[in-house]
C-alpha positions in Angstrom: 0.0 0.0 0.0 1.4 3.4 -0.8 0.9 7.0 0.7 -0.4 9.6 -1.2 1.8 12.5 -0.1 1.9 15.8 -1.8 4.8 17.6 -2.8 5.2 20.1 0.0 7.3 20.1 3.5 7.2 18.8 6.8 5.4 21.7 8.2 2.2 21.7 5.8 2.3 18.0 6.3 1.5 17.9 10.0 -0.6 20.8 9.7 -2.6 18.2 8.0 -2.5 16.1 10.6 -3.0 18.1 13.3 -6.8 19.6 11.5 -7.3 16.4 10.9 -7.4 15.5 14.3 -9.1 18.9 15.5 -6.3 20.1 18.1 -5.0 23.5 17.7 -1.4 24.0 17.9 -1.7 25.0 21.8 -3.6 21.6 22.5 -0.6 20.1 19.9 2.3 21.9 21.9 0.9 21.0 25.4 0.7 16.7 24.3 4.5 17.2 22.4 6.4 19.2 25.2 6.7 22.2 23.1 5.1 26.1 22.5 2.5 26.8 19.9 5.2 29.3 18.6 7.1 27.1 17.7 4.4 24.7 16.1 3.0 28.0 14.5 6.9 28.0 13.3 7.2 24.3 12.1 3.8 24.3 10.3 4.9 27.5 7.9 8.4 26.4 7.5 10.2 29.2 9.7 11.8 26.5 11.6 13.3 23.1 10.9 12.2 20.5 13.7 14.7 18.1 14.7 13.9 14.5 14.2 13.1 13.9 17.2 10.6 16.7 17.1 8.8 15.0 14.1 8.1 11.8 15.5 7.4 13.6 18.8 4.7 15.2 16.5 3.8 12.3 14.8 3.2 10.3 17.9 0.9 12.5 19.7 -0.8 13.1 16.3 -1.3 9.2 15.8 0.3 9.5 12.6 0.9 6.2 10.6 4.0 4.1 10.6 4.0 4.9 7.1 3.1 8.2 7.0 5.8 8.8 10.1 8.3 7.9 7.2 6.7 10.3 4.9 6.8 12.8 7.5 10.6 12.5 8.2 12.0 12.5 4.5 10.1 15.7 4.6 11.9 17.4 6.7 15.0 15.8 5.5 15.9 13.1 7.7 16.3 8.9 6.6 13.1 6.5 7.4 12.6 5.0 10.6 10.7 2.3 10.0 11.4 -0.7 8.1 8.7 -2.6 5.3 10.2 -6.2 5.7 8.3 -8.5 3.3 6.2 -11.3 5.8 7.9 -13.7 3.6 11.3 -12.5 4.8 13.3 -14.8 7.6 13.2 -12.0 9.9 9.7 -12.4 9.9 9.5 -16.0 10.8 8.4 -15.4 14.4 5.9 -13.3 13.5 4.6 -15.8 11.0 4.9 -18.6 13.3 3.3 -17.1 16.0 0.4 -15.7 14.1 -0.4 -19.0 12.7 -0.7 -20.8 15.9 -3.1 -18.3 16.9 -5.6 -18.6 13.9 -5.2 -22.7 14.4 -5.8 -22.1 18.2 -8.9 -20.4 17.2 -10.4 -22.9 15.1 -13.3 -24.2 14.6 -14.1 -20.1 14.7 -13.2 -18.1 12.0 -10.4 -16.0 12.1 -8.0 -14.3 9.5 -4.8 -11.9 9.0 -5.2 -9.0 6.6 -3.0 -6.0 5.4 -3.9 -2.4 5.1 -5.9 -3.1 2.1 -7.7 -6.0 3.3 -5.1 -7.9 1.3 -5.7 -11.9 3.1 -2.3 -12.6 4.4 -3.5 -15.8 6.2 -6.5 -17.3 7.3 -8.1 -20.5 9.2 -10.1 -24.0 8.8 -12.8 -21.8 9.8 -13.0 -19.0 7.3 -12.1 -21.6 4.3 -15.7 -23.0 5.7 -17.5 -19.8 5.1 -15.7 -19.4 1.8 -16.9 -22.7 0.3 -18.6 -22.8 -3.2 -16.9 -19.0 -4.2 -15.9 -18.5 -8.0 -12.2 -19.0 -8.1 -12.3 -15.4 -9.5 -12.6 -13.9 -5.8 -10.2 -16.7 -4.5 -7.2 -15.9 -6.5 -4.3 -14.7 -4.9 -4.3 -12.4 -3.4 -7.6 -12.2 -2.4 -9.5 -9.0 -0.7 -11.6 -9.1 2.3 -13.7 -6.8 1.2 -14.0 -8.4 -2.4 -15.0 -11.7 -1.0 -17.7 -10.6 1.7 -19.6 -7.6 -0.8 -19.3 -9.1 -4.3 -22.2 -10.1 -5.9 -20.6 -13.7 -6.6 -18.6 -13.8 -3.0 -20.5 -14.5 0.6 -22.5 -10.8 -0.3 -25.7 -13.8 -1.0 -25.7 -15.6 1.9 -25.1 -12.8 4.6 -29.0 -12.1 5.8 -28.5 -8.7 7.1 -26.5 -7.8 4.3 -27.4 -4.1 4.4 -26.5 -3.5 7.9 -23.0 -5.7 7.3 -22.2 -3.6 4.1 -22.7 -0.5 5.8 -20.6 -1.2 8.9 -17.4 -2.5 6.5 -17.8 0.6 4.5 -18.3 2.8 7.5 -14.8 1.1 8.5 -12.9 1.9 5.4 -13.8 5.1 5.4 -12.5 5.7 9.3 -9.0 3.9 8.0 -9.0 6.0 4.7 -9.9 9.3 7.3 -6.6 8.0 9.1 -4.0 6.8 6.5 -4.1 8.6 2.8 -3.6 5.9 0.6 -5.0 5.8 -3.0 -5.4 1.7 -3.4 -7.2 1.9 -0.4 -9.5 4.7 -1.9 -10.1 2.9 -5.1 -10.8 -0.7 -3.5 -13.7 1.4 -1.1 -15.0 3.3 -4.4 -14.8 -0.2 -6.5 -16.6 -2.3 -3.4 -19.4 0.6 -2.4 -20.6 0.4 -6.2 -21.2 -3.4 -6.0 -24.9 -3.7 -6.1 -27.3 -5.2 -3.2 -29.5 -7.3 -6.2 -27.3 -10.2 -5.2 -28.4 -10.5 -1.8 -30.9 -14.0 -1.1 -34.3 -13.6 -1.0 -34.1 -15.0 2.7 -31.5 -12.5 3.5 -33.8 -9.1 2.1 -36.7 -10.9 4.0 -34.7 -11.3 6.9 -33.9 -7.3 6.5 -37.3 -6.1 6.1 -38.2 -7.8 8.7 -40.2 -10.7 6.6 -41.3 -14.3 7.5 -38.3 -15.5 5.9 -36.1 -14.3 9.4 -34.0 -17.2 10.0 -35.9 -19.9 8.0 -33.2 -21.9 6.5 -33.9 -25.5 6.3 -32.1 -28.1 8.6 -29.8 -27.5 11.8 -30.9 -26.7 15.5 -33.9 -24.7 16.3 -32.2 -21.9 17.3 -30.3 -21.5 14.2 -33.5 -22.2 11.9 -35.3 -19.6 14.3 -37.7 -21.4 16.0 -36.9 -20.0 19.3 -37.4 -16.4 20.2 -33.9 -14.2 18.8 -31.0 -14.4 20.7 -30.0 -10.9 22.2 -26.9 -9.9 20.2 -24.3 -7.6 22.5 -22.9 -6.4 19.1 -23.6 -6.1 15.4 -23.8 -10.0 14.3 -23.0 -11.0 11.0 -25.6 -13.8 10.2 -24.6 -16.0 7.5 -25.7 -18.8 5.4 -24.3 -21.7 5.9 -25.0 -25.5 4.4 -28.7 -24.6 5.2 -28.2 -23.0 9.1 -27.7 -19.3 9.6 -24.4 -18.6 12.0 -24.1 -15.1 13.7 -20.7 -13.8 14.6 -19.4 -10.8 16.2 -16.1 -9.7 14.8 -13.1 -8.7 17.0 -10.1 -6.6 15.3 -6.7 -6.6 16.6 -3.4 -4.8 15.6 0.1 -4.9 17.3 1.0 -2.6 20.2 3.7 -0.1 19.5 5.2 -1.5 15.9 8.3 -0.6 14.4 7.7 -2.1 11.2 5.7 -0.5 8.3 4.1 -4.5 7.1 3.8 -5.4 10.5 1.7 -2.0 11.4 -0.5 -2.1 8.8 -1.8 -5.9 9.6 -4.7 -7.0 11.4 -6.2 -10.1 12.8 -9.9 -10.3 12.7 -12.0 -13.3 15.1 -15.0 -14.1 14.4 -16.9 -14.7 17.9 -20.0 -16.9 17.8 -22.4 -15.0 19.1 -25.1 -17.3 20.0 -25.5 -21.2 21.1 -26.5 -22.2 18.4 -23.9 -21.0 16.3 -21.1 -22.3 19.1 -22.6 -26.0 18.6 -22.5 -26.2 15.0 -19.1 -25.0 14.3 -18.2 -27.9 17.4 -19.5 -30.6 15.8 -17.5 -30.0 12.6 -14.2 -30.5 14.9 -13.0 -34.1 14.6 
């Protein structure tokens, strides 16, 4: 993923930041240590910071790895932060230990993406939900975001597809508010055109609030809906599923305090069940 980063200086730069963030440059001096003059100085190019100064800056503006880099070749100084490929040895550990938590996590879903939804790796459980997909939206590498809102991908079998759609959207546009990057721009512009029309007739039921709310055929009552709806804590995504409808809640987690541009941008996303029903099933597929 790239930065888009216009051709100016350090000081417009984190001007950018800091309006996009809402402090003014007293709020900014009083977090960094420093005077607003000398922001006021830094932001119109009357004064060089030192490098310290930027990533000082940077930090308290929860600037980007990535854009941190930007940020100090700006003002003249060498990048900080590496981008070491995952498939580099130094990366082993990383690998390793990222793996053994998506097996651990099995029979749930649960999946590793970059900062363009990029699938880095994924589970037993995830390959479940992704059963019967064109090899189209498969292909390496293949997008989150591709995969759950295509027409042809899982957009079909998620019931409360509407609801779904607009939380991932809503979620690309708070990481495209955070980190300028033009793929990620296009990929939000390519997937919020997709259209709706593919969603199943039980799912738009299910959405209007129809008789078709949890009717698949087969599985436990609660998953068919013959009990009264479970009380979700969170948004569920409710999925399809060899004839059952599974509801998840998804739980997003990132590394604390990286110092590596590939390893900031990735996240690992858990699928929690989030009702009985749903716990069972996915337990009796474990040998």
């Amino acid at each position: 993923m790239t930065t888009v980063v216009p051709d100016t200086g350090v000081g417009p730069l984190l001007r950018g930041w800091r309006e996009r963030r809402r402090l003014s440059q007293l709020e900014l001096a009083l977090r960094a240590g420093s005077s607003a003059r000398h922001i006021s100085f830094v932001e119109t190019g009357r004064s060089r910071p030192s490098e310290e100064m930027v990533l000082r800056l940077a930090e308290q503006l929860d600037v980007p790895v990535r854009d941190r880099n930007a940020l100090l070749l700006a003002a003249g100084y060498a990048p900080r932060f590496a981008q070491t490929p995952l498939d580099d040895p130094a990366m082993d550990s990383l690998r390793a230990g990222v793996e053994q938590l998506l097996r651990g996590y099995e029979p749930y879903p649960a999946l590793v993406v970059d900062g363009t939804y990029t699938v880095v790796a994924a589970n037993r459980g995830i390959a479940m939900l992704m059963e019967g997909l064109p090899e189209h939206l498969l292909t390496p590498p293949p997008n989150a975001m591709r995969i759950t809102l295509h027409p042809e991908g899982l957009a079909p079998r998620i019931r409360n597809l509407r609801e779904w759609r607009g939380h991932l959207l809503a979620q690309m546009e708070r990481q495209i508010a955070l980190a300028r990057s033009k793929e990620l721009r296009e990929l939000y512009d390519e997937v919020a055109a997709y259209p709706l029309a593919g969603a199943s007739a039980a799912g738009v039921a299910a959405e209007d609030g129809g008789d078709g709310e949890d009717g698949a055929a087969g599985g436990d009552g609660a998953a068919r809906g013959d009990e009264a709806p479970h009380p979700y804590f969170a948004l569920p995504l409710r999925i399809e599923h060899d004839g059952r409808v599974l509801s998840f809640v998804s739980s997003i987690s990132t590394f604390n305090t990286p110092m590596d541009v590939t390893v900031a941008e990735l996240a690992i996303e858990t699928l929690l069940p989030a009702d009985p029903a749903t716990v069972k099933y996915l337990r009796s597929l474990t040998p």
